[in-house]
MARZAFI-45300 format. One record per residue (C-alpha): residue number from 1; residue in three letters; x, y, z. Coordinates in steps of 0.2 Angstrom, whole numbers, plus 2048, in hexadecimal, padded with zeros to 3 digits. Layout:
BEGIN
<pt><num>NUM</num><residuo>ALA</residuo><east>X</east><north>Y</north><up>Z</up></pt>
...
//
This chain:
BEGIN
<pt><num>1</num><residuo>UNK</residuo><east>9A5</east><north>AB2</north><up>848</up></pt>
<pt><num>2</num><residuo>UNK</residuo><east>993</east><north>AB9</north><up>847</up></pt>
<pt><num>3</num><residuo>UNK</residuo><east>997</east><north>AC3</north><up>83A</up></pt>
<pt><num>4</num><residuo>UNK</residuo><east>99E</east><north>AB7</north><up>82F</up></pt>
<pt><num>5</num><residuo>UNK</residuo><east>98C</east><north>AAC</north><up>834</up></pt>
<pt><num>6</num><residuo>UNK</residuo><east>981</east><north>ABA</north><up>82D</up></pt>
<pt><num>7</num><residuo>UNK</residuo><east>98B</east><north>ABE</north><up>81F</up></pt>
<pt><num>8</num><residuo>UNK</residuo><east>989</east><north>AAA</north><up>819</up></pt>
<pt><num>9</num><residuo>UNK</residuo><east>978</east><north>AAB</north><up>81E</up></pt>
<pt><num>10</num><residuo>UNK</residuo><east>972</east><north>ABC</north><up>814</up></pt>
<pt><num>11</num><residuo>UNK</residuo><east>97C</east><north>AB1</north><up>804</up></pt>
<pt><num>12</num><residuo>UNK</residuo><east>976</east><north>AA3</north><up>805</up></pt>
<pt><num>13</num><residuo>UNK</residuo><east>962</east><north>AAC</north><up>806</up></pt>
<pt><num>14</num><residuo>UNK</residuo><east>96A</east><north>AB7</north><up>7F9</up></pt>
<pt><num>15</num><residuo>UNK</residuo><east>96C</east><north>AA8</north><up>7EE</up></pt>
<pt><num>16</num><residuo>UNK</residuo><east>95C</east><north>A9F</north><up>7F3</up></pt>
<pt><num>17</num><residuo>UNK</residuo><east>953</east><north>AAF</north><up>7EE</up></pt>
<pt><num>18</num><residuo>UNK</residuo><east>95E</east><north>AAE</north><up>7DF</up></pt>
<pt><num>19</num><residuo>UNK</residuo><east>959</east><north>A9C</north><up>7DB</up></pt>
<pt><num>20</num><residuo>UNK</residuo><east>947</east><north>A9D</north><up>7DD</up></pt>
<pt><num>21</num><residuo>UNK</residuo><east>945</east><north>AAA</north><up>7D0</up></pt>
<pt><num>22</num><residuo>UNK</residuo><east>94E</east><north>AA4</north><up>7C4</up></pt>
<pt><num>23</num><residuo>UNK</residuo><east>942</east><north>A94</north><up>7C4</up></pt>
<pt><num>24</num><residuo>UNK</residuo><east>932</east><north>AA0</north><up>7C6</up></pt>
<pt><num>25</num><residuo>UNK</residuo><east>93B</east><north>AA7</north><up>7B4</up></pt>
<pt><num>26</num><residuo>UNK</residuo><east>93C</east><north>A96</north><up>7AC</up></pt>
<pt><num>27</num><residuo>UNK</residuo><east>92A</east><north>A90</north><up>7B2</up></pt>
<pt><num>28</num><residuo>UNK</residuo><east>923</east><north>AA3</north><up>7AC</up></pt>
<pt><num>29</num><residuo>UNK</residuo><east>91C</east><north>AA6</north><up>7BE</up></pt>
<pt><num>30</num><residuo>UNK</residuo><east>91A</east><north>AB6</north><up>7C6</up></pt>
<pt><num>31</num><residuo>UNK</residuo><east>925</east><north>ABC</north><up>7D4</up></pt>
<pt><num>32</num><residuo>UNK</residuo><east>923</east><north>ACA</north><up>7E1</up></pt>
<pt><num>33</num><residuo>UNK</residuo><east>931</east><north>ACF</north><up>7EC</up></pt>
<pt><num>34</num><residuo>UNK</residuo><east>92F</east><north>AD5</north><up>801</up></pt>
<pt><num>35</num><residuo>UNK</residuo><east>93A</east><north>ADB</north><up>80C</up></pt>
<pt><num>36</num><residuo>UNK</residuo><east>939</east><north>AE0</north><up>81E</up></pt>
<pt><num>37</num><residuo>UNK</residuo><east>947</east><north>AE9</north><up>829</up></pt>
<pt><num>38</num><residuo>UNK</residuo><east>945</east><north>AF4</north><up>837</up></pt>
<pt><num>39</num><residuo>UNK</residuo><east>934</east><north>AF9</north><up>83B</up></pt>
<pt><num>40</num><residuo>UNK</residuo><east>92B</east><north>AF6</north><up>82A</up></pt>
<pt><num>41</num><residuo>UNK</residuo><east>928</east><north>AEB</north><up>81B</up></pt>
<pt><num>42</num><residuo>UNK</residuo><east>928</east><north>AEF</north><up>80B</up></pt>
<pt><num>43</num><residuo>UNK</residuo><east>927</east><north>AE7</north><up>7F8</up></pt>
<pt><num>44</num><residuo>UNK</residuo><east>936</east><north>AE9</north><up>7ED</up></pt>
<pt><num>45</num><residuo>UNK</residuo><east>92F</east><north>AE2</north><up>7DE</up></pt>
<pt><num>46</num><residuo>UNK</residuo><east>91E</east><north>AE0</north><up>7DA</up></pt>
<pt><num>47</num><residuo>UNK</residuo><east>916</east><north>AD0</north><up>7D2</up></pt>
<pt><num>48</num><residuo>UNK</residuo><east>91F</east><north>ACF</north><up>7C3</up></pt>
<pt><num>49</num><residuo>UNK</residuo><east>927</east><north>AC3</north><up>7B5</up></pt>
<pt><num>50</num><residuo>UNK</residuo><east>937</east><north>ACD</north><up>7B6</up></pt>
<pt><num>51</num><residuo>UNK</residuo><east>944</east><north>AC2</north><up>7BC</up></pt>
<pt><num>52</num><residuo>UNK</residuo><east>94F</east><north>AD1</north><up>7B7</up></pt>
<pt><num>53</num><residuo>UNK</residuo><east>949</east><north>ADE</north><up>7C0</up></pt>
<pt><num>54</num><residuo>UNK</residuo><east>945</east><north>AD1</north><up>7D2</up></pt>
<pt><num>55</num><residuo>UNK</residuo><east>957</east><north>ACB</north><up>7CE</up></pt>
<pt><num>56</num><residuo>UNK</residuo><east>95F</east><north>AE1</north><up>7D0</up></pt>
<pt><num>57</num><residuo>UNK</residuo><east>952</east><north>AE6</north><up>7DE</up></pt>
<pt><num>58</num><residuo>UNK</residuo><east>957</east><north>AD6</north><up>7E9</up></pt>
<pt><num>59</num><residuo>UNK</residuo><east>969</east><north>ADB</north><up>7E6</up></pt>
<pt><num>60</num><residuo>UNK</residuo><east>965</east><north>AEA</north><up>7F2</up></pt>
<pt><num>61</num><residuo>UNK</residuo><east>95A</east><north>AE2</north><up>7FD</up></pt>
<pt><num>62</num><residuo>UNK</residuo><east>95D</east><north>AE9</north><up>810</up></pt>
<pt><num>63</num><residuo>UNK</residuo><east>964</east><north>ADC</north><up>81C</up></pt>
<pt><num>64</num><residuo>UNK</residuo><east>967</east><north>ADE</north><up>82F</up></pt>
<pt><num>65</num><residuo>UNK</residuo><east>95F</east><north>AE9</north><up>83C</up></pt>
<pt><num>66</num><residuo>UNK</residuo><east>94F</east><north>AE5</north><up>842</up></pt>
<pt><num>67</num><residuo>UNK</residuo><east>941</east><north>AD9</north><up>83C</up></pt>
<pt><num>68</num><residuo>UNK</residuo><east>931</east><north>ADE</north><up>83B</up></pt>
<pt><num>69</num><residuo>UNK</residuo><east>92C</east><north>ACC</north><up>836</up></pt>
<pt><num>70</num><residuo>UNK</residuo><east>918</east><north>ACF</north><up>83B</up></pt>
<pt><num>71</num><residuo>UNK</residuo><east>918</east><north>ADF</north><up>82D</up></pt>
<pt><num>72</num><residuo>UNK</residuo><east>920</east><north>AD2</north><up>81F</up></pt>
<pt><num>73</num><residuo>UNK</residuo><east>913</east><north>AC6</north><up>823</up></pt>
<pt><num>74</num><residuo>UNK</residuo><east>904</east><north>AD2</north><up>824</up></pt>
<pt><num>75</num><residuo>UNK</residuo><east>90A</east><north>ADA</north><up>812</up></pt>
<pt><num>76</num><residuo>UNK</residuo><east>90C</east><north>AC8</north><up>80E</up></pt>
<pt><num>77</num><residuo>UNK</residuo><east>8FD</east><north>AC6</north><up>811</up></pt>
<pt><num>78</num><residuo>UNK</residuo><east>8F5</east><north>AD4</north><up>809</up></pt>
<pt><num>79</num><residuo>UNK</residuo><east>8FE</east><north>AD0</north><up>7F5</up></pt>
<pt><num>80</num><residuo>UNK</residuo><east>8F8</east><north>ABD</north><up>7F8</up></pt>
<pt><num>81</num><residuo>UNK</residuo><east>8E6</east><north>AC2</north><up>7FB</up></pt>
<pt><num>82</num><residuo>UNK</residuo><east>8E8</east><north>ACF</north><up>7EC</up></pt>
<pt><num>83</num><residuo>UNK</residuo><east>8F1</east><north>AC3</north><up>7E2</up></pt>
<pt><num>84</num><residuo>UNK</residuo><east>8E7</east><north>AB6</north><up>7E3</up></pt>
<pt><num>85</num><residuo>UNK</residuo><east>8D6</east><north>AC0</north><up>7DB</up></pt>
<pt><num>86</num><residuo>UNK</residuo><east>8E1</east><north>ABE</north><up>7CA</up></pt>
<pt><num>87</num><residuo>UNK</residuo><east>8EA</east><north>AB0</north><up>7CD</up></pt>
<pt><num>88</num><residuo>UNK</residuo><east>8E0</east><north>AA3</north><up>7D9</up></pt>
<pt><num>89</num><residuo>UNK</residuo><east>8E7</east><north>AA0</north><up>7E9</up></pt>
<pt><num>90</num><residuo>UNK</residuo><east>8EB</east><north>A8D</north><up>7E5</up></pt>
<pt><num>91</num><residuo>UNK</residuo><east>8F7</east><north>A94</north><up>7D7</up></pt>
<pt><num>92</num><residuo>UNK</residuo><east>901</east><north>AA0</north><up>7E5</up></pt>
<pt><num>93</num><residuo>UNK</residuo><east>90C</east><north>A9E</north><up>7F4</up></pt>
<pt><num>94</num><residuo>UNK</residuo><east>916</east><north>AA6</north><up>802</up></pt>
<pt><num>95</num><residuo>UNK</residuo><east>929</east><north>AA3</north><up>801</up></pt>
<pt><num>96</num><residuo>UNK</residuo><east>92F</east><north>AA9</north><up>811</up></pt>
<pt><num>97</num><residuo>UNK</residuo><east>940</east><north>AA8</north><up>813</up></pt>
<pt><num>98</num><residuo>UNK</residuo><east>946</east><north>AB0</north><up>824</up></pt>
<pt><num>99</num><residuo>UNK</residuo><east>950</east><north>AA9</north><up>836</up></pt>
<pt><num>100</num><residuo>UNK</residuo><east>93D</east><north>AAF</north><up>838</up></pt>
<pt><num>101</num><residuo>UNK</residuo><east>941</east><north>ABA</north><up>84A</up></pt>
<pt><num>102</num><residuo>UNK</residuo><east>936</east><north>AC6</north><up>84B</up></pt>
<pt><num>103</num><residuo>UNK</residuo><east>93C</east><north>AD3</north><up>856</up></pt>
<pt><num>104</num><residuo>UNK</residuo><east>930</east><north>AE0</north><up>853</up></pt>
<pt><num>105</num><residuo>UNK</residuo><east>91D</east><north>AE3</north><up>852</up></pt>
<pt><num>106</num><residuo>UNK</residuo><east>912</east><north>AEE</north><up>84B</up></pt>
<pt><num>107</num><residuo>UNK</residuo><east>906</east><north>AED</north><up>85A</up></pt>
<pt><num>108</num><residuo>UNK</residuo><east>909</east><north>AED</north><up>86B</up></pt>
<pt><num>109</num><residuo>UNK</residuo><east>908</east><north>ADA</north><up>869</up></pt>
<pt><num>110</num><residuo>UNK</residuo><east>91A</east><north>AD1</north><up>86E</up></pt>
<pt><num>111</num><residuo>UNK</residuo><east>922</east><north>ACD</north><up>85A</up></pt>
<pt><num>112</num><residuo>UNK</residuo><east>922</east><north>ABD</north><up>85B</up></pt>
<pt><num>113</num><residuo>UNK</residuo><east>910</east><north>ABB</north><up>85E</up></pt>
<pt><num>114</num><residuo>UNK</residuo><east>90C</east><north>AC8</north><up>853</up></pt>
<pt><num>115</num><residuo>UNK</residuo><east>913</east><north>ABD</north><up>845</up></pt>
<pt><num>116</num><residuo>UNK</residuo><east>90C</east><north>AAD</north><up>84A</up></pt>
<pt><num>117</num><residuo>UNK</residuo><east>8FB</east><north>AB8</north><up>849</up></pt>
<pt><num>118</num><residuo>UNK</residuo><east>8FE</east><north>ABE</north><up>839</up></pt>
<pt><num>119</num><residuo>UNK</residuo><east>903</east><north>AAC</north><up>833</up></pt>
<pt><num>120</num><residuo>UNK</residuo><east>8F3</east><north>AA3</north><up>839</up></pt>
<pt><num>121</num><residuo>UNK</residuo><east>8E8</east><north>AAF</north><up>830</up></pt>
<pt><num>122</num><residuo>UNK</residuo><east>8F5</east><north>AAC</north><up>81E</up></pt>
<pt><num>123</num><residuo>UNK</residuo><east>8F1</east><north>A9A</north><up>825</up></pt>
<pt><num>124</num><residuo>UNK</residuo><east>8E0</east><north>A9C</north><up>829</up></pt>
<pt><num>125</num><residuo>UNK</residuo><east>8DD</east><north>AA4</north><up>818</up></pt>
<pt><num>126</num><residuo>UNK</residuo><east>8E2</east><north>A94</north><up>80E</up></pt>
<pt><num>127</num><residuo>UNK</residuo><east>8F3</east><north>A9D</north><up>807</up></pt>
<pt><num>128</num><residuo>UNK</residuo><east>901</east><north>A90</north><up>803</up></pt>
<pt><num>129</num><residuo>UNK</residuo><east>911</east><north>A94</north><up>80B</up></pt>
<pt><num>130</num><residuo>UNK</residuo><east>921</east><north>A8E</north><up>80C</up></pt>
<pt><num>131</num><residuo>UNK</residuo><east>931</east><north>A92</north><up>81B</up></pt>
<pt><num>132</num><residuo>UNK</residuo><east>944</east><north>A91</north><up>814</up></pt>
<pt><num>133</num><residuo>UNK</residuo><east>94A</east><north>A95</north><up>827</up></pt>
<pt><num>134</num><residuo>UNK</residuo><east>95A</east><north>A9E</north><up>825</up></pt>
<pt><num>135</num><residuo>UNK</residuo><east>960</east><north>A9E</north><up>837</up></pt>
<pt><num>136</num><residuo>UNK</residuo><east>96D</east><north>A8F</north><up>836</up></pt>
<pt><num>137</num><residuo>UNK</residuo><east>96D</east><north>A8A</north><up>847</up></pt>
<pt><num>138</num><residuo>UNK</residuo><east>95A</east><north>A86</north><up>84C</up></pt>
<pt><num>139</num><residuo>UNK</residuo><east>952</east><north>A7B</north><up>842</up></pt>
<pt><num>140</num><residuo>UNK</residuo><east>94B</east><north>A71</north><up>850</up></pt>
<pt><num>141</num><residuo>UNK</residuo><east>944</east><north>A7C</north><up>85A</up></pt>
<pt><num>142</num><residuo>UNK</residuo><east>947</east><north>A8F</north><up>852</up></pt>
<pt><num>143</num><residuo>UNK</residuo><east>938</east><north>A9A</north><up>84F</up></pt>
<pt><num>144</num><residuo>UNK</residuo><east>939</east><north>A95</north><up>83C</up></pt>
<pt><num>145</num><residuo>UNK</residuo><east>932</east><north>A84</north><up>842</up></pt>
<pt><num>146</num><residuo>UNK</residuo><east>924</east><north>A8D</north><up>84B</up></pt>
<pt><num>147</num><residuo>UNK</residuo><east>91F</east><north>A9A</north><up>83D</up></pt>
<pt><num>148</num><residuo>UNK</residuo><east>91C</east><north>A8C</north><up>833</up></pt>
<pt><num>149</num><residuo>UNK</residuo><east>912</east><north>A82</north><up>83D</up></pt>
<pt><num>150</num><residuo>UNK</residuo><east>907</east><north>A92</north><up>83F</up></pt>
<pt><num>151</num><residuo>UNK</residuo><east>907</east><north>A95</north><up>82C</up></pt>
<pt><num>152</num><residuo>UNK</residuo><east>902</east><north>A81</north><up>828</up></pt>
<pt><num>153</num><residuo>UNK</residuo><east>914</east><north>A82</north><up>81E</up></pt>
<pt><num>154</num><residuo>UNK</residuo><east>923</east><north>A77</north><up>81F</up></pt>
<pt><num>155</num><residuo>UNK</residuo><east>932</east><north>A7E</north><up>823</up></pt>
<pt><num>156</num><residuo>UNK</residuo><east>945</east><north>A7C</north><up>81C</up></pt>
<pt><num>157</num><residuo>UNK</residuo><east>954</east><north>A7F</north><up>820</up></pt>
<pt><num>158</num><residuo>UNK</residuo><east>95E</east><north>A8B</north><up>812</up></pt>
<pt><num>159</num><residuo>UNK</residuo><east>96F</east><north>A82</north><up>819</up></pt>
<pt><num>160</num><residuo>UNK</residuo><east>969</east><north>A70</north><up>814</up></pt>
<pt><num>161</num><residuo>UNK</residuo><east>966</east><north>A76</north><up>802</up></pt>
<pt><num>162</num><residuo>UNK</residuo><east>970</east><north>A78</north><up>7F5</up></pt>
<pt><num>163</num><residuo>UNK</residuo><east>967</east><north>A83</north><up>7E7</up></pt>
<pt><num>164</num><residuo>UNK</residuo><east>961</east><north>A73</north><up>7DD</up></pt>
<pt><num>165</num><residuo>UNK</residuo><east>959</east><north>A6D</north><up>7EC</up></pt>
<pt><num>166</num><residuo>UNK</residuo><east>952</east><north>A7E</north><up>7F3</up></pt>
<pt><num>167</num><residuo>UNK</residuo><east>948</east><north>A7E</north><up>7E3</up></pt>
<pt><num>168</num><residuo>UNK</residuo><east>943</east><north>A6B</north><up>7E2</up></pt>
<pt><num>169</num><residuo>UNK</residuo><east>93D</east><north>A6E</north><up>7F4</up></pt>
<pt><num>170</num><residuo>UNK</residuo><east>933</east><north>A7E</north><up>7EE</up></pt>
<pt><num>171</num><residuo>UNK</residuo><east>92B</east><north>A75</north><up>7DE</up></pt>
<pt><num>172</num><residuo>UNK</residuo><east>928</east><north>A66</north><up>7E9</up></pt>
<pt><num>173</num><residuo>UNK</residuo><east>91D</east><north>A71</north><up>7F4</up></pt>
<pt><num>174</num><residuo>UNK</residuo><east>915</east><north>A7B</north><up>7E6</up></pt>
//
């Protein structure tokens, strides 16, 4: 049922999430931690080296409703320009894993093109990113693919990965 589809697809991006900081923990890097639902976007952990406290706030992460897809990448792309006056934009990058469907905009734009906008100018910027697509039934030809395109990125699917290689992909790209 569609029920039991989101509930394997909200685990298995739970445990991707999951994953991935437990590497950032090992290599020492730096984390920071964005959700969007409904009509915003907002940060649940700040940059940080606290696999602890990424590891209890994604725990009650907020899944379902609507997705604002264009906020996350806009306050995406405000912590990568920030971030990258300490760090250096070659030593950061965008993770993104959604099923990438925006369905709303904070404009009057349609969603969809709003994030494609706000992926060009991540793009445009010279930011590295990276698309785990969580929607398991359109790789080929999903938005995921799309968004990717726009962001210079390559894109995944999180149901061809088991965790070891969700992260082998990651570092491979990093």
């Amino acid at each position: 049922s569609w029920s039991m589809a989101v509930t394997q697809r909200v685990n298995a991006t739970k445990k991707a999430i999951t994953t991935i900081l437990s590497k950032a923990y090992q290599f020492r890097d730096d984390i920071c931690l964005l959700a969007f639902q409904k009509e915003n976007a907002f940060m649940i952990v700040p940059p940080t080296h606290s696999i602890h406290l990424a590891e209890n706030a994604m725990k009650n992460i907020p899944i379902g409703g609507k997705t604002p897809l264009s906020a996350g990448l806009m306050l995406a792309h405000d912590i990568l320009k920030n971030q990258s006056a300490q760090y250096g934009k070659e030593n950061i990058a965008l993770i993104l894993l959604s099923d990438c469907e925006g369905n709303i905009a904070v404009t009057d734009m349609d969603p969809q093109e709003e994030a494609l906008d706000a992926a060009r100018k991540i793009a445009a910027e010279g930011f590295h990113s990276i698309v785990i697509n969580s929607d398991q039934m359109s790789f080929g030809s999903g938005n995921a693919n799309t968004l990717a395109k726009h962001l210079n990125a390559s894109c995944y699917l999180i149901s061809g990965f088991n965790a070891d290689h969700l992260i082998k992909a990651v570092r491979n790209e990093l």
